[in-house]
C-alpha positions in Angstrom: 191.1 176.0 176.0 188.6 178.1 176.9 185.5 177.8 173.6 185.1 181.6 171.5 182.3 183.3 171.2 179.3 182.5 168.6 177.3 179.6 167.8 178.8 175.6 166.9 178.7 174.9 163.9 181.2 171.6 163.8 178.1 169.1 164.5 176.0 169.8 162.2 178.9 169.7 159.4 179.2 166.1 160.6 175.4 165.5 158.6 176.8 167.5 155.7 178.0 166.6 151.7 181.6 167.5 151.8 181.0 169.9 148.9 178.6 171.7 151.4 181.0 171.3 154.3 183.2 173.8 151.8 180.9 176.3 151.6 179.9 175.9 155.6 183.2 175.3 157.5 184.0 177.6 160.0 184.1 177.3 164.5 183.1 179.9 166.7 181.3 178.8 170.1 178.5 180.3 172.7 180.2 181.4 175.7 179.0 178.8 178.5 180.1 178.2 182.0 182.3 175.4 182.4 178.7 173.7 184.5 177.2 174.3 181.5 179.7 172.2 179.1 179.6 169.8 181.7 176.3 169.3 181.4 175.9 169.1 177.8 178.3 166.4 177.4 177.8 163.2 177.2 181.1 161.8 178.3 183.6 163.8 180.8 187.1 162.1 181.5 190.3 162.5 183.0 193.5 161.3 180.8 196.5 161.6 179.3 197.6 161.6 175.5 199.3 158.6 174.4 200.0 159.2 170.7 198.2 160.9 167.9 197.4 159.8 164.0 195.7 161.4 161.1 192.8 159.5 159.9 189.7 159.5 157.2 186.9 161.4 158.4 184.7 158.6 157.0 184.6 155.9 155.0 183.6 158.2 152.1 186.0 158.8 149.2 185.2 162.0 148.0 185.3 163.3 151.4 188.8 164.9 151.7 188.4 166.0 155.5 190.5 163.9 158.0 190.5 163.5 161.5 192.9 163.5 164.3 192.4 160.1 166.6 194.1 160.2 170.5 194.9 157.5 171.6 194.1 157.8 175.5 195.3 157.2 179.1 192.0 157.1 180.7 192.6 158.1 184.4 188.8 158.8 185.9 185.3 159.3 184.3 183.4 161.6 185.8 180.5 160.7 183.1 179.0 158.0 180.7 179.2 155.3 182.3 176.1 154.1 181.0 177.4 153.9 177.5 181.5 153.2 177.7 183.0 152.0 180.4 186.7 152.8 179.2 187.6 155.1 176.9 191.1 154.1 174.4 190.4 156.8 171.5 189.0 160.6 170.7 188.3 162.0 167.6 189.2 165.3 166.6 188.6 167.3 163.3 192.0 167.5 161.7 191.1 171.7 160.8 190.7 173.9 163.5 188.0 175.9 161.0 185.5 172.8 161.8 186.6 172.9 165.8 189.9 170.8 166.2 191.5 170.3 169.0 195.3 170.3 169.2 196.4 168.0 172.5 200.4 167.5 173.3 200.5 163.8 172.9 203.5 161.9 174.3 203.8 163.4 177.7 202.9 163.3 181.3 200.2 166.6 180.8 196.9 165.3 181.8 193.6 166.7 180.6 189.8 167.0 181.4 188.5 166.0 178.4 184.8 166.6 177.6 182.6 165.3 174.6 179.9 163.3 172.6 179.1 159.7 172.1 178.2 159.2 168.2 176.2 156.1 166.8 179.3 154.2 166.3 180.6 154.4 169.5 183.2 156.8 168.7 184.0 159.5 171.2 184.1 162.9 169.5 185.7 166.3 171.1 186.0 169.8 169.8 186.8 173.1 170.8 183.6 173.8 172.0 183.7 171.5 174.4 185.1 171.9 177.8 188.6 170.6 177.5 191.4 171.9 180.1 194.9 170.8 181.2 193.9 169.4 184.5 196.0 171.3 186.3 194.4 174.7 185.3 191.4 173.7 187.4 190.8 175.0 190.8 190.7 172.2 193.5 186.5 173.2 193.5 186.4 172.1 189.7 187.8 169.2 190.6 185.5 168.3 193.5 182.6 169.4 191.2 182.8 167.2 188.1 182.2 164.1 190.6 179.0 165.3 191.2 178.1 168.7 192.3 177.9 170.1 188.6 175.7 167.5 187.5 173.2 168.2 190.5 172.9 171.7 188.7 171.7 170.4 185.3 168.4 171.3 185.9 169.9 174.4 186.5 169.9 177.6 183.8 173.0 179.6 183.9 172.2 182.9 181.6 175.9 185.2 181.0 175.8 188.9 182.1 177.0 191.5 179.7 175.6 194.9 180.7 173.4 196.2 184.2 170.3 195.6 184.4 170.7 191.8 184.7 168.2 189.7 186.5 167.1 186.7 186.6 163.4 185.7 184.7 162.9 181.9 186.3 163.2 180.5 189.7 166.1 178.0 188.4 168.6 180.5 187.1 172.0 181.9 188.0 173.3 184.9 187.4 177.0 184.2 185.5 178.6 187.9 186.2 182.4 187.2 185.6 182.5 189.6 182.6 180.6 192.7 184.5 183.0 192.4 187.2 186.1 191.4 185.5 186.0 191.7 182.1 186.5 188.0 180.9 184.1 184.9 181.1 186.0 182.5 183.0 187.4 184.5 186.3 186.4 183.7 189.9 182.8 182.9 189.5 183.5 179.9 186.7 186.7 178.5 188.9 184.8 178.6 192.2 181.1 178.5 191.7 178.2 176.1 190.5 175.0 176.9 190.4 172.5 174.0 192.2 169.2 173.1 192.5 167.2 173.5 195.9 164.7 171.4 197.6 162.1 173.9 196.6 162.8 174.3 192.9 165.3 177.2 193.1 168.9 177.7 191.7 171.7 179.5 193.4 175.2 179.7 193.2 177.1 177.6 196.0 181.2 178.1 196.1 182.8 175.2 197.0 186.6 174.4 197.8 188.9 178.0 199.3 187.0 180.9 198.4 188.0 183.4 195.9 188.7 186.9 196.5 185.4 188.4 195.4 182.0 188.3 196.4 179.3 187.7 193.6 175.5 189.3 194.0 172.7 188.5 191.2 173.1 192.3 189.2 169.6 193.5 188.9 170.2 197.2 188.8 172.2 199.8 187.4 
């Protein structure tokens, strides 16, 4: 469930009047490596999907959205511990157009699921987010979310699209997957996080079997 390409629009929707959230619905996302989403989340879990029910979006009644509320298996957390300490329910927009996420509830699939903590405690995901069956992530993802990718925060991962590509600051990583394969989330996203050095610096450090292919920061053409 990998996020498209564009900016988020879903949270800011959140803040609007519903008859402006007609006139602004829509989802695209900015393509980010899966440290990245990491990063940027407040909570990241492990579960499974219990059950699934369609519920107000708020307490509003000429608000005609809905939402879809999981009820959760929580397995691990990997983050947020310092505001939940278990996590029963996720909330979902019920439209895909404002980022909804469809999850197979009623099953043994397990998920990483990534998201925000809102004001009321409520755990919100969307497709922007960094959500994945857990068993489509490479054994080094799954050492990583304990704590390598989080060492890396500090860290600026910037997306190569065309030669030249270089990096402008001591802390950032080259994220070449789509020059050398033609897709955003190939060996370098499974395999890779980029981490912070002693000295200040960020580099890319592969963790768990290696992949196939060798990665070099593209700085000519």
């Amino acid at each position: 469930m990998k996020p498209a390409l564009g900016t988020l629009l879903f949270p800011a929707l959140l803040l609007l009047s519903p008859r402006t959230r007609e006139l602004a619905e829509a989802c695209s996302c900015a393509p980010a490596h899966p440290q990245q989403l990491i990063c940027d989340s407040a909570l990241v879990i492990r579960a499974k999907i219990s059950s699934e029910k369609v519920v107000p979006a708020s307490d509003d009644p000429l608000d005609t959205h809905k939402m879809i509320r999981y009820e959760i298996k929580q397995i691990k957390m990997f983050k947020g511990f310092e505001k939940l300490k278990d996590v029963q329910y996720v909330y979902t927009p019920f439209d895909s157009s404002l980022c909804g996420v469809k999850l197979e509830a009623n099953n043994k699939k397990q998920y990483l699921l990534t998201g925000q903590i809102l004001s009321d405690g409520k755990v919100l995901i969307h497709l922007c987010n960094y959500i994945e069956p857990w068993d489509d992530l490479s054994l080094s993802q799954k050492k990583s979310l304990n704590q390598r990718y989080q060492m890396g925060c500090g860290c600026k991962i910037t997306t190569c699209y065309m030669v030249p590509c270089s990096i402008t600051t001591p802390n950032e990583c080259l994220w070449t997957d789509w020059l050398i394969e033609r897709k955003l989330y190939g060996h370098q996203a499974k395999h890779y996080a980029c981490i912070k050095r002693s000295d200040g610096t960020c580099s890319w450090y592969r963790g768990g079997p290696p992949p196939e292919k060798e990665f070099i920061d593209i700085s000519e053409p």
